[in-house]
Structures are given as structure tokens and as C-alpha cells.
KEFI-820396 format. One record per residue (C-alpha): x negated, y negated, z; residue number from 0. Coordinates in steps of 0.05 Angstrom, whole numbers, plus 5000, padded with zeros to 4 digits. Each point is the difference from the previous one (the first is absolute). Example, Ala and Ser with C-alpha at 12.3 -4.5 7.8 and 13.67 -1.06 7.14 Angstrom:
! residues 2
REC  px  py  pz  nr
REC  4754  5090  5156  0;
REC  4973  4931  4987  1;
END
This chain:
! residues 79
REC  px  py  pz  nr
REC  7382  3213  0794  0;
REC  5056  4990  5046  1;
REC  4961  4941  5036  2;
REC  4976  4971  4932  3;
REC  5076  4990  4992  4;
REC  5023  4970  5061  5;
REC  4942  4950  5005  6;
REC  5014  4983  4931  7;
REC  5072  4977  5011  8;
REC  4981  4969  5067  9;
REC  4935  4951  4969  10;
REC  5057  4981  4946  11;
REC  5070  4994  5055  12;
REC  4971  4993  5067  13;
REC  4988  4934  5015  14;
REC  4966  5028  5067  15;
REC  4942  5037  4960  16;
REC  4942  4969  5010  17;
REC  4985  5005  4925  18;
REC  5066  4979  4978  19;
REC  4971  4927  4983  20;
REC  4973  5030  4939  21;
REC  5043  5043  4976  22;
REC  5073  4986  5017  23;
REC  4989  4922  5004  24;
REC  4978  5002  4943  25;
REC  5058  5027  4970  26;
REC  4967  5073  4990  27;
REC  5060  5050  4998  28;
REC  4998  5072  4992  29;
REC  5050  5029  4940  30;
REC  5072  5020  5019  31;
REC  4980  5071  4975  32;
REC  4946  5003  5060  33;
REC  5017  4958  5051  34;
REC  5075  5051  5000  35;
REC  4973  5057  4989  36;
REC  4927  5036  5035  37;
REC  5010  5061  4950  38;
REC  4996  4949  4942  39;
REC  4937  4976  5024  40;
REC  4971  5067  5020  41;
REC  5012  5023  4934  42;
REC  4970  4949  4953  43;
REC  4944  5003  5056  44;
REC  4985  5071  4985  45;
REC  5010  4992  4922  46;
REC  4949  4935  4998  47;
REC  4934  5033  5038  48;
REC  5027  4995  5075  49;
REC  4940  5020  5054  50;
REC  4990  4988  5063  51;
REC  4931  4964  4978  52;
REC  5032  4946  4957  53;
REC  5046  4949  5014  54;
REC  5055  4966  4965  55;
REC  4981  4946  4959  56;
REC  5042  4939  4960  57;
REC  4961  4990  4938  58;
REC  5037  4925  5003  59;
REC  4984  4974  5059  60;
REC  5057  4944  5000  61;
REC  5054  5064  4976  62;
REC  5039  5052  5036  63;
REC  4996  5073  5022  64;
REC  5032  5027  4936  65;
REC  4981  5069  4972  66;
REC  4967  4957  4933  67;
REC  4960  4948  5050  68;
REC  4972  5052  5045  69;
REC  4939  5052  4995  70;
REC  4957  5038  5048  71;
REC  4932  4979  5011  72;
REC  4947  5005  5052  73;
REC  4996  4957  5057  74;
REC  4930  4970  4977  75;
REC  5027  4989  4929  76;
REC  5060  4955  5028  77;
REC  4951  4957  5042  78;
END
């Protein structure tokens, strides 16, 4: 979960990800609450159906990683 959180922040701040064209510039941010804090994020994880078998998902495309934009859905679902 740890990883799930540093990659994350880095697609949104790191202009040196490789994937940061699509996220960060294009104005993607993760929420204050998140981006500060990994127990914040661990914790809604948990409480919204976290498993190693999903990833995270923005149900708005164009929004950011906020607790209300974000579920957890299998990897063949988000393609």
C-alpha cells in the first residue's frame, strides 16, 4: 500500500515519472489530506475495500486523488 502511495504522489509531482504527462501535467493533484499524511491514505484505503487485487481508481478521470473521487477496482475493470 506503501508503493501505491509513493507512485501516486510521484505520477502527480515528479516531472521525471514517465507517466507524469498524464497525470501531473494535467493538473491531477492528490488531496492535502493524502499527499501529507500515508496513515490518512492507509486508512480510508482499508475502510473503502483496499486488496492487493484491486487498484485505485478516479471515478473522474479529469479530477483528483480525493477520498470522494477515488474507489478500488480491478485492474481489468479500469482498462
Amino acid at each position: 500500500m506503501y508503493k501505491e502511495w509513493s507512485d501516486m504522489k510521484s505520477r502527480c509531482y515528479s516531472e521525471k515519472n514517465k507517466r507524469y504527462k498524464r497525470y501531473g501535467g494535467r493538473g491531477i493533484k492528490v488531496c492535502d489530506e493524502w499527499k501529507n499524511s500515508f496513515n490518512a491514505f492507509k486508512d480510508w484505503a482499508l475502510s473503502h475495500g483496499y486488496n492487493d487485487n484491486l487498484t485505485i481508481d478516479r471515478i473522474n478521470t479529469n479530477g483528483d486523488y480525493t477520498p470522494e473521487n477515488c474507489r478500488y477496482i480491478s485492474v481489468k475493470s479500469q482498462m
